[in-house]
N, C-alpha and C positions, 0 to 999 in steps of 0.2 A: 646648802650647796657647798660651803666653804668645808666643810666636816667631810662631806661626802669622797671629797676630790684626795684628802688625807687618805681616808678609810679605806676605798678602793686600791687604790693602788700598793697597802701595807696587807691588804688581807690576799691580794695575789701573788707578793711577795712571801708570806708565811703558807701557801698551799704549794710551792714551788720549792720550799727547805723542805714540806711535809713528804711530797711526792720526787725525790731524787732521779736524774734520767736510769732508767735501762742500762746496767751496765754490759758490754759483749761475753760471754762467756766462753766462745772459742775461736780462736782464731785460724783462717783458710789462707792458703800459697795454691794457687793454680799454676801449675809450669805447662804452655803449647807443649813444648816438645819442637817437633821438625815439621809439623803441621802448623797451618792456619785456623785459628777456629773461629765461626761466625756460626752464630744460632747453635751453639755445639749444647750436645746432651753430655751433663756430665753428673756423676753420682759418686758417694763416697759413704764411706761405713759412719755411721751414728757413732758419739761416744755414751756410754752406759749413762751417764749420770744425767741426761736430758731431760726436763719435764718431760708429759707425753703432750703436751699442746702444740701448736703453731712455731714454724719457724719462719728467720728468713736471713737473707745476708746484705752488708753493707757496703758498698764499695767507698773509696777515700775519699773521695766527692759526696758522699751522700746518697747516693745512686741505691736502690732497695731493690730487691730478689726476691723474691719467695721461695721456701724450700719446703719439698711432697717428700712428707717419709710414705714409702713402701719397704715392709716390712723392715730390717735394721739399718734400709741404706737411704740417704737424704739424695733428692734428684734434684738442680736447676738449671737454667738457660744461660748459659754462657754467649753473651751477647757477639763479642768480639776479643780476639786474642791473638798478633800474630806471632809465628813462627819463632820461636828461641825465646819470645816476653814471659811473665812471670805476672802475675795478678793477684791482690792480696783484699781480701773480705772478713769484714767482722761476723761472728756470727753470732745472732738474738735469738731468744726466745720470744715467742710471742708475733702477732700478727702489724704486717709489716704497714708502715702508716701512708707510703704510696707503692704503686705495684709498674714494675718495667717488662717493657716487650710484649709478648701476644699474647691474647686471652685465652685463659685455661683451657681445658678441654670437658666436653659434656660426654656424661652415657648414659642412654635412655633406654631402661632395658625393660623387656615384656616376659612374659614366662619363656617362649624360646628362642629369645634375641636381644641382640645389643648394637644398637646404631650410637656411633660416637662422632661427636661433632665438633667446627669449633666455631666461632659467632654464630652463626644459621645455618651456615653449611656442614653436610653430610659429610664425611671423610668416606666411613665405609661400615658394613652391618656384617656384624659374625651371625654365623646362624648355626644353635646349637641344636634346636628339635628341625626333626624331617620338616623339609617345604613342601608347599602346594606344589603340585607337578601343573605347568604353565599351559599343558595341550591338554586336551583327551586323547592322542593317539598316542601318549608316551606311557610306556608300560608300568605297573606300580612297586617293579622290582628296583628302577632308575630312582626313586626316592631317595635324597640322601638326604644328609646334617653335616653340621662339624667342617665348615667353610666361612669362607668371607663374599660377600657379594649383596648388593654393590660397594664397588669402590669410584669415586669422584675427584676429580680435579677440583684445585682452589676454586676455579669461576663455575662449578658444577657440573662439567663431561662426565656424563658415564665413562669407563673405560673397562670394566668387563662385560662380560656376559654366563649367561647360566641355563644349562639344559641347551645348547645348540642342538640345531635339529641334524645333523653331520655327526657330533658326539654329545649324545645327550648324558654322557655319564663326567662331563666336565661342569668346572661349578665355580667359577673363577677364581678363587684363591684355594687349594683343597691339596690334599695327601693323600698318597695310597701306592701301595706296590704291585707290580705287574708279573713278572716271572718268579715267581717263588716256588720252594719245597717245604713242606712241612707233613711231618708223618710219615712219610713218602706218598701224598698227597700233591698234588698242584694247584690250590687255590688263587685266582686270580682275585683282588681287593682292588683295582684299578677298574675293568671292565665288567661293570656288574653284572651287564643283560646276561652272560653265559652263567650265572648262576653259584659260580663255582666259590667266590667269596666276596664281602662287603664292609664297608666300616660303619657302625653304627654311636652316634652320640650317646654318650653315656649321662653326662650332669655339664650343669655350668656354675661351676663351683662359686666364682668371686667375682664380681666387678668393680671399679673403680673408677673415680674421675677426680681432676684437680687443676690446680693450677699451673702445672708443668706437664702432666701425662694422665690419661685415662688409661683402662686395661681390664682385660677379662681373662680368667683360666674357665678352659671350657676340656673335657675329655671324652675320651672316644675309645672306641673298642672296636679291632680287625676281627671277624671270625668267618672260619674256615666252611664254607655251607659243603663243601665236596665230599662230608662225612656223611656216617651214617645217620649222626644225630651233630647239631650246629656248635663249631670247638671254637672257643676263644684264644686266641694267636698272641696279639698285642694287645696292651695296654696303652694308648695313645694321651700327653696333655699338651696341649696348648695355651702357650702362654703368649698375648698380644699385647703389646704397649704404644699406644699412639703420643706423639708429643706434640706439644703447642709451642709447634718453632716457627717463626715468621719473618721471613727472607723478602724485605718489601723491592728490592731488586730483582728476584728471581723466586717469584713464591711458589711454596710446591707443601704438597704433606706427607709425613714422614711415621710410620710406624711397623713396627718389630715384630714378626715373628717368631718366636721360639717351640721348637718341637722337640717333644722326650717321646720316646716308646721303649716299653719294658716287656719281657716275655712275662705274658698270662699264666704258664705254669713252669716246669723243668725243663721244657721243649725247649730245642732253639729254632728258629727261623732262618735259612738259607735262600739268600737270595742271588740267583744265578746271571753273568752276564746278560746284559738286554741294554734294548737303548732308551727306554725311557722308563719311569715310578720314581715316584719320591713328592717331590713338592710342585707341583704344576700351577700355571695362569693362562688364564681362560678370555682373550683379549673382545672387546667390540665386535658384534655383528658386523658393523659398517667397516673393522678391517678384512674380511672373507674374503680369499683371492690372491695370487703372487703377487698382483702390484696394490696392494692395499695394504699392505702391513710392512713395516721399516725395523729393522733388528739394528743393533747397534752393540756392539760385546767391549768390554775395555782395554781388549785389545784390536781395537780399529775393524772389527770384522763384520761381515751383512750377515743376512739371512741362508744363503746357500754355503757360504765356509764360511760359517761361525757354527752348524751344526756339528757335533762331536767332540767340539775343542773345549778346552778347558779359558776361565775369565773370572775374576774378577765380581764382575755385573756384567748384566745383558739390560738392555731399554727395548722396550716395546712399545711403538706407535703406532698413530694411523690417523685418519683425519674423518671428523666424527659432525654432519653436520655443518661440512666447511674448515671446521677450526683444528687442525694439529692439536694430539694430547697423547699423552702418554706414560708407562711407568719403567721406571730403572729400577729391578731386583739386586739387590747386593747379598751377596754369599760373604759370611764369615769368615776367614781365612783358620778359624780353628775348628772349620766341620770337617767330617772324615772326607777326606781326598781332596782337600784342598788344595787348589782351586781344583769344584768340582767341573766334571766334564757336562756338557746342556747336548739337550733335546730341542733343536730349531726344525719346528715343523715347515715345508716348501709350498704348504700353500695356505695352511690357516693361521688364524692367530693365538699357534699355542705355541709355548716355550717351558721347560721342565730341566729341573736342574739334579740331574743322574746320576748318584754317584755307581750306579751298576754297570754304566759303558766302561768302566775300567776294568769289570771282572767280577768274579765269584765273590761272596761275601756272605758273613752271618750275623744275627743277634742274638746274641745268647745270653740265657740267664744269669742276675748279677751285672750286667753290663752293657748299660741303657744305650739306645744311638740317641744322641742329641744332633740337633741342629739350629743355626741361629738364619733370621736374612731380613734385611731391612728391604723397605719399600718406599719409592721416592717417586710422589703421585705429579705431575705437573702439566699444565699449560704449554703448547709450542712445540719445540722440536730438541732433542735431546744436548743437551749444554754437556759436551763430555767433562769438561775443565771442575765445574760443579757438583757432576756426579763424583769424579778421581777423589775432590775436595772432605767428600760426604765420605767418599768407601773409609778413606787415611785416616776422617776424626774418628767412627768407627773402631775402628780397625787396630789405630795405633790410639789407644784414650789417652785424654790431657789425666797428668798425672796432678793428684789433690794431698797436700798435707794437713793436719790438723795438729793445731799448738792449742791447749789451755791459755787462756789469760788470765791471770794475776799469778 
């Protein structure tokens, strides 16, 4: 006994000289900026010399991060940081020995889908192969893919819908252009039943999930059916980023759409003044009707003049079952015609954010149109102070340095 009590405690002493701590190998500066950041998404460029394993970061307390490389850039959750502070994080290799803030996010994906979730809850499902068409009396040319639908609030609300029987060629989260020239052609890709054009899924390239962000690239292809024989217009990808942010005062879900399209061949594609195409949402059956559905735009405006004008973000609600739910679309302020001008429909619950209500425009080869827009899923009734909060850390990123150590 008396040997034992020596032994122990000299043999845990020589495996603690044998096994040295972890030392940091890079060190992180967060600057806010002129923002507030709480659950903020922030990412920053890898440096070359990184194992490829696990990361994570330190704070000065001891406090652990985890960090999701996607492709060269590391992504984490910036828990809290206000305005003008500055926040400094060691950064490790290797996996992190506790884990802060909200659980990862999941993607469950099938041959032509991917539901991402986060505990047990559904956020929302991209759907890259054609769907079941939901009636028998809806025609088999309304088939589409290359959408999101469902989407859910934290406590589980549905909050869109798909295949309404009013527009059955809407699909709640979805793309597509309406007045167009191509060839001297008019193809319609918005309104499918007239034949004239459609989008069709192409692959779904990548899916991801982790402990900061899940994500899928999914593509698509515009073709022209007006011809003589079916011409491919656009080359469409999609790129979705869901994050695992968690606002236990105001919880909501929060993920990213990004849209590229490229001309299919030497054509270019002209699209003429109209007032809706582009990126549309497809709100709740239960909001159908003027006073069923609540717009809200960031610059203080409803449903009837918030049509046409240019914002920010717009919020759609409606009350589903009793319970207020709703989402806030944020527009990039680096997509073409920013702040783009919307499409607030007067009695359903569709909203489309247009950049053709300003006028003539093209795509042309060599010279992709990109688009970005974040989606802010939640509970209740639109918190604008939260939304401004979300567009700004967006909008204006907390800016990240990286210093080597030693």
């Amino acid at each position: 006994m008396f040997i034992s009590h020596i032994l122990f405690p000299l043999l845990s002493s020589l495996l603690l000289l044998a096994s040295p701590p972890i030392d940091p190998v890079y060190e992180l500066t967060v600057e806010a900026g002129k923002v507030d950041r709480l659950q903020s998404v922030v990412s920053f460029t890898l440096p070359d010399d990184l194992s490829p394993g696990p990361l994570y970061l330190q704070n000065v307390v001891g406090k652990q991060y985890p960090v999701q490389r996607v492709n060269d850039d590391g992504w984490f959750i910036l828990e809290d940081l206000k305005a003008g502070q500055k926040a400094t994080y060691s950064l490790y290799e290797g996996e992190p020995a506790t884990t802060s803030g909200a659980n990862g996010v999941i993607a469950e994906a099938t041959a032509g889908d991917v539901a991402f979730k986060q505990d047990s809850t559904v956020i929302f499902t991209y759907n890259n192969a054609k769907t079941i068409l939901p009636r028998n009396n809806i025609d088999q040319i309304y088939r589409r893919g290359g959408y999101i639908h469902p989407v859910h609030t934290p406590s589980g609300i549905l909050v869109t819908n798909d295949y309404p029987s009013n527009h059955v060629h809407h699909h709640g989260i979805w793309a597509s252009w309406t007045n167009t020239r191509f060839q001297g052609r008019k193809p319609d890709f918005w309104n499918m039943g007239n034949g004239t054009g459609t989008v069709e899924p192409v692959n779904m390239d990548t899916t991801w999930q982790g402990p900061v962000m899940g994500g899928v690239v999914g593509r698509h292809r515009y073709v022209d059916l007006s011809a003589d024989e079916p011409v491919d217009v656009l080359n469409e990808t999609w790129e979705t980023r869901v994050f695992a942010v968690q606002d236990e005062d105001t919880p909501y879900h929060l993920f990213e759409l990004r849209v590229t399209q490229t001309t299919a061949s030497d054509n270019f594609l002209t699209l003429p003044k109209y007032r809706y195409g582009g990126v549309g949402f497809r709100g709740h059956d239960a909001w159908e009707g003027v006073k069923n559905t609540y717009f809200l735009t960031s610059e203080g405006k409803g449903r009837l003049e918030g049509h046409g004008t240019r914002a920010r973000w717009c919020h759609i609600g409606g009350f589903v079952d009793g319970a207020f739910a709703g989402v806030a679309i944020l527009s990039h302020p680096d997509n073409f015609r920013a702040p783009q001008p919307m499409r607030i429909h007067p009695s359903e619950p569709f909203f489309n954010w247009a950049p053709s209500q300003a006028g003539d425009w093209t795509i042309r080869p060599g010279k992709p149109y990109e688009a970005a827009y974040r989606f802010v899923v939640m509970d209740g009734e639109p918190d604008k102070a939260l939304i401004d909060r979300l567009w700004d850390d967006w909008a204006k990123p907390a800016k990240v340095k990286v210093k080597k150590v030693g």
